[in-house]
Backbone as XML, in Angstrom:
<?xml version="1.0"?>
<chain id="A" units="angstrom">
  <residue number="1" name="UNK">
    <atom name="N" x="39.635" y="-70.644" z="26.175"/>
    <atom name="CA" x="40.664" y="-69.636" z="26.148"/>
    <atom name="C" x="40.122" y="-68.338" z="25.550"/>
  </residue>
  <residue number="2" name="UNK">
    <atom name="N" x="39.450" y="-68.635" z="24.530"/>
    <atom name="CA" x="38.690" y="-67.107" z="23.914"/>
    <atom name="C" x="37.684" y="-66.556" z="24.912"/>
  </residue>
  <residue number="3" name="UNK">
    <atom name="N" x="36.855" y="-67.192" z="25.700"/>
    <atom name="CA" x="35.998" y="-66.579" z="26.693"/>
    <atom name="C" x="37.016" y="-65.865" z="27.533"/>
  </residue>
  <residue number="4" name="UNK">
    <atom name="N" x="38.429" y="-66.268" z="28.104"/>
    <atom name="CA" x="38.752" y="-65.956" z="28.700"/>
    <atom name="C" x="39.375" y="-64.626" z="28.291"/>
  </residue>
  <residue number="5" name="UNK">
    <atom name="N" x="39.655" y="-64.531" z="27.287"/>
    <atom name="CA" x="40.065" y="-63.477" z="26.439"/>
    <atom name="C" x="39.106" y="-62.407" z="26.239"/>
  </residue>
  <residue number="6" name="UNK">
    <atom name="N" x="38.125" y="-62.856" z="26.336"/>
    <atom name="CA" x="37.009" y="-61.640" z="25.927"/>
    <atom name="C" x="36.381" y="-61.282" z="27.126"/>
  </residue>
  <residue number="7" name="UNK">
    <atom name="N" x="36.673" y="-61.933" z="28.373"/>
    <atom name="CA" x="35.976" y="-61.562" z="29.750"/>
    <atom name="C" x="37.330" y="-60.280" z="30.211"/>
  </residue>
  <residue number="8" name="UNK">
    <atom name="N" x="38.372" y="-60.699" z="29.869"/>
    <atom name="CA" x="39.742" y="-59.562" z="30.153"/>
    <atom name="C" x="39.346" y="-58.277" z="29.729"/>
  </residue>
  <residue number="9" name="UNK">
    <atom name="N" x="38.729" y="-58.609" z="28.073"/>
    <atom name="CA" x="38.707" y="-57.399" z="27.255"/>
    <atom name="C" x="37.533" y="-56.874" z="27.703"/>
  </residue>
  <residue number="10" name="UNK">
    <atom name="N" x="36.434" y="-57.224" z="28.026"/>
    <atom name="CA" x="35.039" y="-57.254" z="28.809"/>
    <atom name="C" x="35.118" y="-56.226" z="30.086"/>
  </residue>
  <residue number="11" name="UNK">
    <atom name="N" x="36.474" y="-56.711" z="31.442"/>
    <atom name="CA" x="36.255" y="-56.051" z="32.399"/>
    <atom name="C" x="37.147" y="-54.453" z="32.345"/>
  </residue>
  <residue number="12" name="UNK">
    <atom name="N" x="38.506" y="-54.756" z="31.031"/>
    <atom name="CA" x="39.322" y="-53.739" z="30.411"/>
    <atom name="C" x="38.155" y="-52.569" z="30.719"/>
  </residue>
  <residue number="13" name="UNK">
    <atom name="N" x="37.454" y="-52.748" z="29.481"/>
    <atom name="CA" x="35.986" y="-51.705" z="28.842"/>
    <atom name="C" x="35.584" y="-51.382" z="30.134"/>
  </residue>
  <residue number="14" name="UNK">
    <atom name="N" x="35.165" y="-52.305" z="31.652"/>
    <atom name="CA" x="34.337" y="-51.874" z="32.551"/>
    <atom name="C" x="35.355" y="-50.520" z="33.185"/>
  </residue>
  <residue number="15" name="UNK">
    <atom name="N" x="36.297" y="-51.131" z="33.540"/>
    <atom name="CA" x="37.660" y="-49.710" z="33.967"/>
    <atom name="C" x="37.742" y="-48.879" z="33.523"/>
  </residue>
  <residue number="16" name="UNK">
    <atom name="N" x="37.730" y="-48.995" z="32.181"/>
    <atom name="CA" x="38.178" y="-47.639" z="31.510"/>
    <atom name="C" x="36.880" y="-46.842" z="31.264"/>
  </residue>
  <residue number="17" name="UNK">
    <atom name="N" x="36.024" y="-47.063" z="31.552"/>
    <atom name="CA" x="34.234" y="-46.173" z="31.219"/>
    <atom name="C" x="34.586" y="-45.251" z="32.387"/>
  </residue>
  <residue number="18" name="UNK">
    <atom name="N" x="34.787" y="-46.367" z="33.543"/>
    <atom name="CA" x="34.614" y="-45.408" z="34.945"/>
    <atom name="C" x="36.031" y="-44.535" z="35.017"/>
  </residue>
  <residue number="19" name="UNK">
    <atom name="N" x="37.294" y="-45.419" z="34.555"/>
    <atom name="CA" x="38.423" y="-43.903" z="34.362"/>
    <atom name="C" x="37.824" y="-42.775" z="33.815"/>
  </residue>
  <residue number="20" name="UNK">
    <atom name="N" x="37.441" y="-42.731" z="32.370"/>
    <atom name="CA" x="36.585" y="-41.699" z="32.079"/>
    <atom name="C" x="35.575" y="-41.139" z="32.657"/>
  </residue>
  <residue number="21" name="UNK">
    <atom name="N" x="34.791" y="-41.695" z="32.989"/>
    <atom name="CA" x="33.522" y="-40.769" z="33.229"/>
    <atom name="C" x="34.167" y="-39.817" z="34.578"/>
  </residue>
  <residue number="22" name="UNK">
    <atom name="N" x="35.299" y="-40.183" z="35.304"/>
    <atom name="CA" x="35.793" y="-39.984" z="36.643"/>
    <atom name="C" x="36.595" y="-38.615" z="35.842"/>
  </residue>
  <residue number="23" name="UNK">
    <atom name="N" x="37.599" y="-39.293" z="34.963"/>
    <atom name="CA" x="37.827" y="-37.639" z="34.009"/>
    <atom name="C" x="37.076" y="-36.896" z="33.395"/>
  </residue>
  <residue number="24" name="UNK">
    <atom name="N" x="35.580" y="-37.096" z="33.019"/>
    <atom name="CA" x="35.127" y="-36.147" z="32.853"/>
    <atom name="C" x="34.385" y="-35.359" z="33.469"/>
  </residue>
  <residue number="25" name="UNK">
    <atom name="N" x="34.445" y="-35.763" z="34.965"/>
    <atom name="CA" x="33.270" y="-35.033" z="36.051"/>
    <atom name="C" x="34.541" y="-34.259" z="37.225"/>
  </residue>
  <residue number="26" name="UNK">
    <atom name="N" x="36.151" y="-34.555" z="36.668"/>
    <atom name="CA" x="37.133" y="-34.037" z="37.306"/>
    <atom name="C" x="37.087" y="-32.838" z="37.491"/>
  </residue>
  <residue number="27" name="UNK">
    <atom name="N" x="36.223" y="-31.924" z="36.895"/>
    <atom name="CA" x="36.543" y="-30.478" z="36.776"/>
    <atom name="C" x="35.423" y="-30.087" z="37.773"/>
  </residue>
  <residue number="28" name="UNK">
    <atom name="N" x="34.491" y="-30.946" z="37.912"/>
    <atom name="CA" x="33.240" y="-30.362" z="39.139"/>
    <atom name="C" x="33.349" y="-31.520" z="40.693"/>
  </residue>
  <residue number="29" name="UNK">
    <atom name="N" x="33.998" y="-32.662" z="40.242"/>
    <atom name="CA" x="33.935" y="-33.242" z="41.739"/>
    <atom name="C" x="35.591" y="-32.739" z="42.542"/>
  </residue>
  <residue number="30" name="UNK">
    <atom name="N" x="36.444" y="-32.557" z="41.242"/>
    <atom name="CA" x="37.934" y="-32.291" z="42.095"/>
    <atom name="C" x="37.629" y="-31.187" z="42.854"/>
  </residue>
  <residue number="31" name="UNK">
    <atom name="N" x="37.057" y="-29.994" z="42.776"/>
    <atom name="CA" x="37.296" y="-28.712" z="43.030"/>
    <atom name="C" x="36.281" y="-28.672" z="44.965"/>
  </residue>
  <residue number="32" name="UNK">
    <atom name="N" x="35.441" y="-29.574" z="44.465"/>
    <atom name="CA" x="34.574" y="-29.805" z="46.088"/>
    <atom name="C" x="35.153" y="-30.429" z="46.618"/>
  </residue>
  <residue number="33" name="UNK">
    <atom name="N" x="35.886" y="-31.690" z="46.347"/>
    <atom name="CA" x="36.484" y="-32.553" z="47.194"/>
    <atom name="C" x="37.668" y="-31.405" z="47.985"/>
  </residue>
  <residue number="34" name="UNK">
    <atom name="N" x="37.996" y="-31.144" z="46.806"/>
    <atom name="CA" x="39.506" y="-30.075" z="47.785"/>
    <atom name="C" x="39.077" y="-29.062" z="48.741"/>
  </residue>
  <residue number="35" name="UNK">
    <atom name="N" x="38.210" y="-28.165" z="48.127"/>
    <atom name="CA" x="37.429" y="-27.755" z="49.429"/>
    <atom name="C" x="37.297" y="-28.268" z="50.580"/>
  </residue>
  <residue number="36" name="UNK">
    <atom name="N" x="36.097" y="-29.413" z="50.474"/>
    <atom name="CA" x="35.878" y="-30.547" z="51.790"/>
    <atom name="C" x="36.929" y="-30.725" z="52.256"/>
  </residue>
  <residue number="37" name="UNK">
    <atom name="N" x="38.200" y="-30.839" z="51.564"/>
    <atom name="CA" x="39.496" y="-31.381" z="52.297"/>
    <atom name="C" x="40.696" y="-30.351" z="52.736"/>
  </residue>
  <residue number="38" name="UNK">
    <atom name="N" x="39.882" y="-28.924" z="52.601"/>
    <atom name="CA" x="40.673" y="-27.937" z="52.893"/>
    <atom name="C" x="41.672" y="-27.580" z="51.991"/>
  </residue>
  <residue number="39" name="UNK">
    <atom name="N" x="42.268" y="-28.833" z="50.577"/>
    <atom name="CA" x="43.015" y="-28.225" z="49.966"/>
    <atom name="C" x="42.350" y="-27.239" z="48.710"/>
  </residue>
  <residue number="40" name="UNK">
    <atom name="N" x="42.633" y="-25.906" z="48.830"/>
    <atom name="CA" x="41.663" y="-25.333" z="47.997"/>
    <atom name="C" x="42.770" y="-25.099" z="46.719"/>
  </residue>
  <residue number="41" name="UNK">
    <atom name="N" x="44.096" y="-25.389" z="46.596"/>
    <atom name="CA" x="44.493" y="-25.392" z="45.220"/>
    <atom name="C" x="44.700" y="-26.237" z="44.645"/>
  </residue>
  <residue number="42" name="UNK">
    <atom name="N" x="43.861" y="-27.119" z="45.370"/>
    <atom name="CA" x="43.243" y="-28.387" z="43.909"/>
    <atom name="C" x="42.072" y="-27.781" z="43.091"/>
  </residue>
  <residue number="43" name="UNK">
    <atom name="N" x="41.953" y="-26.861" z="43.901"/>
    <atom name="CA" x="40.496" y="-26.047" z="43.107"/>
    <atom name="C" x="41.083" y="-25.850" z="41.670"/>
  </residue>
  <residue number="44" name="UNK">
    <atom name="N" x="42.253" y="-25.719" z="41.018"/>
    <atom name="CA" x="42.329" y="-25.546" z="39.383"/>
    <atom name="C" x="42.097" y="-26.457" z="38.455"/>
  </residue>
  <residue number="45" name="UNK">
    <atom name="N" x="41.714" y="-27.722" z="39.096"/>
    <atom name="CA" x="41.103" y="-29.137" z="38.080"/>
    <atom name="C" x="39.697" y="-28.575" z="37.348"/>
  </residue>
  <residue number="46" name="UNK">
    <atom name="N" x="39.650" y="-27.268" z="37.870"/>
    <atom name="CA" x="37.824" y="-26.722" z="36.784"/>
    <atom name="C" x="38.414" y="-26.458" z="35.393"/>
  </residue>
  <residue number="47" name="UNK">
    <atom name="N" x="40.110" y="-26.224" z="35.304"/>
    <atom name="CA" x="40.266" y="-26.426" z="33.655"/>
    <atom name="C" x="39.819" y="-26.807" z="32.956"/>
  </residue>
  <residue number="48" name="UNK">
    <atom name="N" x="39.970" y="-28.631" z="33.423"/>
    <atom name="CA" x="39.089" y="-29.461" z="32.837"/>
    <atom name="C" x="38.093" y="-29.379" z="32.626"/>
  </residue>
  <residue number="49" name="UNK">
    <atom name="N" x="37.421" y="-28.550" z="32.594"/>
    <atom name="CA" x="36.008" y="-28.296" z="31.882"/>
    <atom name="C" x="35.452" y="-28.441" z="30.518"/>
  </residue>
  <residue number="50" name="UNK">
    <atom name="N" x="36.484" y="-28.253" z="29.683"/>
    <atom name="CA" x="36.354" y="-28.296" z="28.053"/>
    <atom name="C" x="36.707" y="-29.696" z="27.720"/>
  </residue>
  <residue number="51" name="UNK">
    <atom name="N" x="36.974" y="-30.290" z="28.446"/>
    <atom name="CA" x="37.139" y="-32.061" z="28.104"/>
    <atom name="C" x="36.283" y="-33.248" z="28.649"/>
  </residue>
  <residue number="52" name="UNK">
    <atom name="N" x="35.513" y="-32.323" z="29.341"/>
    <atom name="CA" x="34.341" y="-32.731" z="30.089"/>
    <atom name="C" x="33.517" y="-33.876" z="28.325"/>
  </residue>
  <residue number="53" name="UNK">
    <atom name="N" x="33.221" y="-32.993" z="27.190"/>
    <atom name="CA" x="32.433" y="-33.639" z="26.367"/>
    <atom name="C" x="33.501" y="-35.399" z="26.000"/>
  </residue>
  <residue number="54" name="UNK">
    <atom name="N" x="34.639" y="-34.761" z="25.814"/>
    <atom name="CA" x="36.050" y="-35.763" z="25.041"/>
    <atom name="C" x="35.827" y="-37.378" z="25.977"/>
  </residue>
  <residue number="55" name="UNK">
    <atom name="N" x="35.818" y="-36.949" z="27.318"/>
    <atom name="CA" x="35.496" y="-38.137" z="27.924"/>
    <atom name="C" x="34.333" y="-38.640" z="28.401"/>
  </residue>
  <residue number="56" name="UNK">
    <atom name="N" x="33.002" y="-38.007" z="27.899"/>
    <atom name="CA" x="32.217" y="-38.474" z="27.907"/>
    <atom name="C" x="31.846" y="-39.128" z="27.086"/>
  </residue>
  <residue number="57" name="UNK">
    <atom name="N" x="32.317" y="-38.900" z="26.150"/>
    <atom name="CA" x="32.524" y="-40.179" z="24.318"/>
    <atom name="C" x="33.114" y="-40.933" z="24.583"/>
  </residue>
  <residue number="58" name="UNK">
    <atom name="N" x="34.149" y="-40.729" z="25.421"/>
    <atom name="CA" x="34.987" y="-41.897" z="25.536"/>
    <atom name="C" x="33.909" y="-43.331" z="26.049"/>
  </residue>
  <residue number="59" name="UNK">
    <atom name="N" x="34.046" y="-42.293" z="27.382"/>
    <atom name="CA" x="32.976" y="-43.355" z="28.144"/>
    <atom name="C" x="31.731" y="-44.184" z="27.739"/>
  </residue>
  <residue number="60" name="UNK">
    <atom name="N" x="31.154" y="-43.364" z="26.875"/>
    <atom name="CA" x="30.195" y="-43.792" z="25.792"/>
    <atom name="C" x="30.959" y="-45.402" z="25.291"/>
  </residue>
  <residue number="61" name="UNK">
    <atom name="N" x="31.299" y="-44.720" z="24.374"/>
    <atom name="CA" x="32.049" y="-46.042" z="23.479"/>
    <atom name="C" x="32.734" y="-46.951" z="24.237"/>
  </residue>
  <residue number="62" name="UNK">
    <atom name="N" x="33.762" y="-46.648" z="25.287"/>
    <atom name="CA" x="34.170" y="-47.655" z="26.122"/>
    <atom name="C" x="32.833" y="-48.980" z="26.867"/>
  </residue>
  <residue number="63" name="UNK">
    <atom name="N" x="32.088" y="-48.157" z="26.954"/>
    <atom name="CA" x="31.308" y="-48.652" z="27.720"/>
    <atom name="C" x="29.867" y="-49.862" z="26.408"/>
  </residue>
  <residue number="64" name="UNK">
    <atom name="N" x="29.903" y="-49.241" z="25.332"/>
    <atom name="CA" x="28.758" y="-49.597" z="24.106"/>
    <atom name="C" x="30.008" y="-50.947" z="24.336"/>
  </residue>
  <residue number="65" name="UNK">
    <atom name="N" x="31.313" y="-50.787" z="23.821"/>
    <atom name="CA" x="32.183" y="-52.373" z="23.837"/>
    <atom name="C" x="32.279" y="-52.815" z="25.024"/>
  </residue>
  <residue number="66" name="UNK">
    <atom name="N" x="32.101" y="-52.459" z="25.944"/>
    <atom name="CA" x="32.297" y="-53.827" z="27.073"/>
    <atom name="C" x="30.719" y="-54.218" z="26.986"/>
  </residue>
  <residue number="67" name="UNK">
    <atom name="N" x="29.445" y="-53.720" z="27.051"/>
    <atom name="CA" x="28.116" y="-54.480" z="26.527"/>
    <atom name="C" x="27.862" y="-55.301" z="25.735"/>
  </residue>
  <residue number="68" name="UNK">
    <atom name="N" x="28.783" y="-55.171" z="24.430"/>
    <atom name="CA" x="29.002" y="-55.483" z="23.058"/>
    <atom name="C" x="29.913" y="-57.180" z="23.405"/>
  </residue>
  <residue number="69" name="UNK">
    <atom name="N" x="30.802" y="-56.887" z="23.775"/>
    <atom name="CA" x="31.576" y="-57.918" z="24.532"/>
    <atom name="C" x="30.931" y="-58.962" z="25.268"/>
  </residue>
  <residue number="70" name="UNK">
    <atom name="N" x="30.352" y="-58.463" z="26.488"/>
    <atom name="CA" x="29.760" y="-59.390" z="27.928"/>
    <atom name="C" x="28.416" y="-59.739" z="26.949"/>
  </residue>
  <residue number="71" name="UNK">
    <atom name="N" x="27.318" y="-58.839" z="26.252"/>
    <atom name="CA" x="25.830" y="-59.958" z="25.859"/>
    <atom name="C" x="26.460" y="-60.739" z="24.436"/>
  </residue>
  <residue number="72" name="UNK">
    <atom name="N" x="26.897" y="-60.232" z="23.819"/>
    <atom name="CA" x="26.872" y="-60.911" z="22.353"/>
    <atom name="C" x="27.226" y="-62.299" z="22.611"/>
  </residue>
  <residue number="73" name="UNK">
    <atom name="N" x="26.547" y="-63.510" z="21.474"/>
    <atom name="CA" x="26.619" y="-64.614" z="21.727"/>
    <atom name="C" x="27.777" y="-65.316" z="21.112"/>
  </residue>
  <residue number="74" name="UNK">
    <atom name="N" x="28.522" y="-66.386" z="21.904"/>
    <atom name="CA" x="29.812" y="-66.804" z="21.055"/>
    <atom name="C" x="29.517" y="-67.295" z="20.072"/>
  </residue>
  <residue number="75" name="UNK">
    <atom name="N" x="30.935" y="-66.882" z="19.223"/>
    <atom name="CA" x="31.270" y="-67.512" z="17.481"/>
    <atom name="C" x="30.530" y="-69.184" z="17.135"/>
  </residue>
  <residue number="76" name="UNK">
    <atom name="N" x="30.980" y="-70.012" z="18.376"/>
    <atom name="CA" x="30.670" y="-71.311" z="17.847"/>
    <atom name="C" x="29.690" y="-72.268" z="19.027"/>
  </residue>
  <residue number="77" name="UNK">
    <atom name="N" x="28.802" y="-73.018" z="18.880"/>
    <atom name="CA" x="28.965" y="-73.807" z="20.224"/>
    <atom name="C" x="29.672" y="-74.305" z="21.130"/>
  </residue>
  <residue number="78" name="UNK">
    <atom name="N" x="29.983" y="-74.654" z="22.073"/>
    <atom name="CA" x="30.950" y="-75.454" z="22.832"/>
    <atom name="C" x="30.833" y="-76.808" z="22.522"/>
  </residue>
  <residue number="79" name="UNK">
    <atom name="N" x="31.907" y="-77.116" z="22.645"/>
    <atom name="CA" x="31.660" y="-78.816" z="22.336"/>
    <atom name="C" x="31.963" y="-79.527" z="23.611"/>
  </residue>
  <residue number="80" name="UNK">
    <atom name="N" x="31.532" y="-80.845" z="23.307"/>
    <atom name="CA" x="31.398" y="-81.296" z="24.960"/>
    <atom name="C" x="32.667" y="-81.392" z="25.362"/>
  </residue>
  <residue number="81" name="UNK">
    <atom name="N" x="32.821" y="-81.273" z="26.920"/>
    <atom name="CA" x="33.776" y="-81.874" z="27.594"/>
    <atom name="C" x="34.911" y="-80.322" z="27.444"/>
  </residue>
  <residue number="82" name="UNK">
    <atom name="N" x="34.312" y="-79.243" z="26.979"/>
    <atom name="CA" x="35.419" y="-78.182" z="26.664"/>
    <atom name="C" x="35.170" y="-76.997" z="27.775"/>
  </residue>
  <residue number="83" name="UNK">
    <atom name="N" x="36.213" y="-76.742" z="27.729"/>
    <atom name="CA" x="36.112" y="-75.719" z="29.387"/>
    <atom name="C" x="34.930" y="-74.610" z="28.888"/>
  </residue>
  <residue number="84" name="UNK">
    <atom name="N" x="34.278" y="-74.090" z="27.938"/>
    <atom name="CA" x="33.196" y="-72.833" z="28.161"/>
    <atom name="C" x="31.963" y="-73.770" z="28.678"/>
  </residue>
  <residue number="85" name="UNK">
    <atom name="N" x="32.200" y="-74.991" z="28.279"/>
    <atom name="CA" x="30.788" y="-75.936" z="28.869"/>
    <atom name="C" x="30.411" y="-76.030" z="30.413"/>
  </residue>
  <residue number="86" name="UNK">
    <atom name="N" x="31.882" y="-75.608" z="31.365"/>
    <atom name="CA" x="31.811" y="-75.606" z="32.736"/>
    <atom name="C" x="30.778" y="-75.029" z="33.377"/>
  </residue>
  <residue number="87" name="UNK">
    <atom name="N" x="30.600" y="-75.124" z="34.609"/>
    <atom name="CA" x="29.670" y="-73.891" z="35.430"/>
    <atom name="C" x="30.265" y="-72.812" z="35.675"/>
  </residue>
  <residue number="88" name="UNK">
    <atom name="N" x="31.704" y="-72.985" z="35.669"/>
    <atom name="CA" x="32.906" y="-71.686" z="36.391"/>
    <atom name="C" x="32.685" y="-70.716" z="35.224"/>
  </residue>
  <residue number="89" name="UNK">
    <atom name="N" x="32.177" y="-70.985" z="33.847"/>
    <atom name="CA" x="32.631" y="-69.588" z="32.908"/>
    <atom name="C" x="30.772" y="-69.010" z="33.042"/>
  </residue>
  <residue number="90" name="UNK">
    <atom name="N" x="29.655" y="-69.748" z="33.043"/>
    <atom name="CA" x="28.802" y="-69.258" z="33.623"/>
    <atom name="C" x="28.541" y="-68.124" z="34.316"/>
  </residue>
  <residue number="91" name="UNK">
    <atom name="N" x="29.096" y="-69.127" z="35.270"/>
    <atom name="CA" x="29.560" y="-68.135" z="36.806"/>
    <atom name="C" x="30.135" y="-66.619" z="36.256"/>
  </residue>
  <residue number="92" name="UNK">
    <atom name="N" x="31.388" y="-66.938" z="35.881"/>
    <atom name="CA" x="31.922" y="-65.860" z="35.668"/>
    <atom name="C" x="31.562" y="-64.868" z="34.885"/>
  </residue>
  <residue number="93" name="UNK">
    <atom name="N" x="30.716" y="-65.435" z="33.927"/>
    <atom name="CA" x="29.562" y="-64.593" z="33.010"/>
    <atom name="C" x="28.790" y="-63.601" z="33.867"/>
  </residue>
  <residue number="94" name="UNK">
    <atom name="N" x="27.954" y="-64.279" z="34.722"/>
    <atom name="CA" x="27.071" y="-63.538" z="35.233"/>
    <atom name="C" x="28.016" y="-62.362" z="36.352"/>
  </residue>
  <residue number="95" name="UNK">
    <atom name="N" x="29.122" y="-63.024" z="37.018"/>
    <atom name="CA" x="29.553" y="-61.658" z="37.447"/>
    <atom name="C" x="30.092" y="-60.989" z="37.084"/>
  </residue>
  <residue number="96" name="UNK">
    <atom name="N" x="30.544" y="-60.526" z="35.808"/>
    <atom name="CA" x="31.390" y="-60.072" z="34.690"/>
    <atom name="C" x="29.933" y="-58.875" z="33.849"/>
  </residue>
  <residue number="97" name="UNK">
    <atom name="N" x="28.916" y="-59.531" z="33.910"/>
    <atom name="CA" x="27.706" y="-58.599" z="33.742"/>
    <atom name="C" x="26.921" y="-57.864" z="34.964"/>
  </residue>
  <residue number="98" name="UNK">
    <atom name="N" x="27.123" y="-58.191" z="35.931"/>
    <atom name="CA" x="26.743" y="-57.693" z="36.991"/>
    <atom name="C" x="27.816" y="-56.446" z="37.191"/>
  </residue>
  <residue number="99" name="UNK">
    <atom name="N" x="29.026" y="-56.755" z="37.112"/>
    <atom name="CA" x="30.123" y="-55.635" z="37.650"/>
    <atom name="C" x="29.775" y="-54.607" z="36.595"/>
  </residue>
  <residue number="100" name="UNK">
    <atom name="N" x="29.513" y="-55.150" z="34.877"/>
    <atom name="CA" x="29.139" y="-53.957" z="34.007"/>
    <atom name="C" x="28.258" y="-53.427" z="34.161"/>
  </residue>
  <residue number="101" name="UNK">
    <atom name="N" x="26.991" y="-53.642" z="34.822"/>
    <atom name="CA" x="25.920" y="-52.681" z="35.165"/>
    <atom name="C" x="26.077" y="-51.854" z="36.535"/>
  </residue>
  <residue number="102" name="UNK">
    <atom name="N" x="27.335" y="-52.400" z="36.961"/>
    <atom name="CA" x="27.416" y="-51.606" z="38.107"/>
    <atom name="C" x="28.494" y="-50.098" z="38.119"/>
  </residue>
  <residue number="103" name="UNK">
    <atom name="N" x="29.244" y="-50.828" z="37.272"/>
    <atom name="CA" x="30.271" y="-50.033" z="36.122"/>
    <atom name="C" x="29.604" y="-48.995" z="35.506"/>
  </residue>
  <residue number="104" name="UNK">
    <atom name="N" x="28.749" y="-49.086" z="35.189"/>
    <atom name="CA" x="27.802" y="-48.177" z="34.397"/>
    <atom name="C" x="26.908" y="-47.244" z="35.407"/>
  </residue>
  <residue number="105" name="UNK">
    <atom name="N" x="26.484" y="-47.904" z="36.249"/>
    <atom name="CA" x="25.847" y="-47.365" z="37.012"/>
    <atom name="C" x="26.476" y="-45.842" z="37.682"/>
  </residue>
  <residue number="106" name="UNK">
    <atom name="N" x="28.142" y="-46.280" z="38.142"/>
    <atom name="CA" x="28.948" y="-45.890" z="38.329"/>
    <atom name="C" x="29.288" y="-44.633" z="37.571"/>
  </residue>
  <residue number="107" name="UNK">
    <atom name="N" x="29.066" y="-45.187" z="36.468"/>
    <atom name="CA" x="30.080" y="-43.762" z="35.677"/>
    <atom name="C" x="29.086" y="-42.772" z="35.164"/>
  </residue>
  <residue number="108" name="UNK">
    <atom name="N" x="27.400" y="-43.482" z="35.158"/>
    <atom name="CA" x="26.627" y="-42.487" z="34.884"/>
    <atom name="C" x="26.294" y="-41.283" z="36.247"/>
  </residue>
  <residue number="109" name="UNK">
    <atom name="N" x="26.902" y="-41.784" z="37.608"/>
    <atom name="CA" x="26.340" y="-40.902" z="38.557"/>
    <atom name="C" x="27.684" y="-40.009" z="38.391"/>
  </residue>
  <residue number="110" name="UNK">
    <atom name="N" x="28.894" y="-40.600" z="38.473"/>
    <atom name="CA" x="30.024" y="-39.685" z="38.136"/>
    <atom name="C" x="29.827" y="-38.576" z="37.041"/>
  </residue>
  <residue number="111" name="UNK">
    <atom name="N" x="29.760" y="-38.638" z="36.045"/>
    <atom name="CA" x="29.589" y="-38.275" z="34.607"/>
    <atom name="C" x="28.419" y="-37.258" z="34.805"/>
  </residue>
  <residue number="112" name="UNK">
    <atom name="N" x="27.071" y="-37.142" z="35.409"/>
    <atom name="CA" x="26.129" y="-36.741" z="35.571"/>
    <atom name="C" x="26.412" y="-35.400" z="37.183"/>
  </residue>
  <residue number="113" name="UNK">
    <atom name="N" x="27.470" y="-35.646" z="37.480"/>
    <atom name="CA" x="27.747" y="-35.414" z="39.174"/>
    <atom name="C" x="27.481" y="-33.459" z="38.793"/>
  </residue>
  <residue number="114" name="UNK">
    <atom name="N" x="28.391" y="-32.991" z="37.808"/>
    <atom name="CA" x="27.848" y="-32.024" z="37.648"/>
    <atom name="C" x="26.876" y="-31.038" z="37.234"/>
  </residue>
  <residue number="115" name="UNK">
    <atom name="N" x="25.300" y="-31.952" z="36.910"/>
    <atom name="CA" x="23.846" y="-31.701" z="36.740"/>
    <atom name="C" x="23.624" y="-31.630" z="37.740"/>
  </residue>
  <residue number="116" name="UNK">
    <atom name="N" x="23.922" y="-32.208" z="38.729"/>
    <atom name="CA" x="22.663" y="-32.943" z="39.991"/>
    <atom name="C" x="23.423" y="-32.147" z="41.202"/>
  </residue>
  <residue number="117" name="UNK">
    <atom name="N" x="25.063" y="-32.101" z="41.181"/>
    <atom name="CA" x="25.483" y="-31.782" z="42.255"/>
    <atom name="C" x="25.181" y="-30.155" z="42.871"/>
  </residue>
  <residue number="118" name="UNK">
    <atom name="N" x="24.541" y="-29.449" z="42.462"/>
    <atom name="CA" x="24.388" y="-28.325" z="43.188"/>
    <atom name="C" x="22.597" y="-28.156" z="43.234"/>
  </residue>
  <residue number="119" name="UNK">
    <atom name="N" x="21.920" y="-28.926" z="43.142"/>
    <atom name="CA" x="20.714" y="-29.366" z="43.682"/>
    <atom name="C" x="20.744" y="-30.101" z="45.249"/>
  </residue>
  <residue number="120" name="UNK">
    <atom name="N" x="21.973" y="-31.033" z="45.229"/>
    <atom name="CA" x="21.834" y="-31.964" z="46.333"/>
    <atom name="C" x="22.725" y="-31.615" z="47.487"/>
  </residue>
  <residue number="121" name="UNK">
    <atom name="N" x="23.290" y="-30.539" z="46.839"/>
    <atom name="CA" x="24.414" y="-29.421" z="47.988"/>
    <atom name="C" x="23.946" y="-28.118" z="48.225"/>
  </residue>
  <residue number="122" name="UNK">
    <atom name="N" x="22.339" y="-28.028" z="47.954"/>
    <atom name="CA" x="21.659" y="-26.803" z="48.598"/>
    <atom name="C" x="21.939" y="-26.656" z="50.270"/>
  </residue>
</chain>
């Protein structure tokens, strides 16, 4: 039941990195997308510019606890015959760390979108 509890709180952390990092790259990906999409008075999401740092901490820290969460090793052994002993929480281990590096992966190209993006839109 506690694995299961800490894989919730585990994929929580993976969501909320990429909510953030998605709010903090809002002020340089909203304003192209609306363009691309012809709506150009979405172009005022560049407000967001000064909160650009706020959710990049966020994301930071959101993201240091879901790592913190998914590697750290549990409180006690399992004892036999007890559900973390299964193959299913295994399992679910490894894709629960896979989605966080992908999570990450994720929010660092988001988060980063306004370094790189007017190099790769020459």
């Amino acid at each position: 039941m506690e694995q299961q509890k800490q894989a919730r709180v585990a994929r929580f952390g993976m969501a909320a990195s990429i909510a953030t990092a998605f709010g903090a790259s809002i002020c340089c990906i909203g304003p192209i997308v609306a363009v691309l999409f012809g709506m150009t008075s979405l172009a005022a999401l560049s407000k967001y510019e000064p909160l650009r740092p706020i959710f990049g901490a966020a994301t930071a820290v959101l993201l240091g606890v879901a790592f913190y969460l998914t590697y750290r090793k549990p409180a006690a052994a399992c004892a036999p015959g007890s559900l973390c002993e299964t193959e299913g929480v295994d399992r679910m281990q490894k894709i629960n760390r896979a989605a966080l590096w992908i999570a990450t992966v994720v929010a660092l190209i988001v988060f980063t979108f306004p370094t790189w993006s007017a190099w790769v839109l020459r």
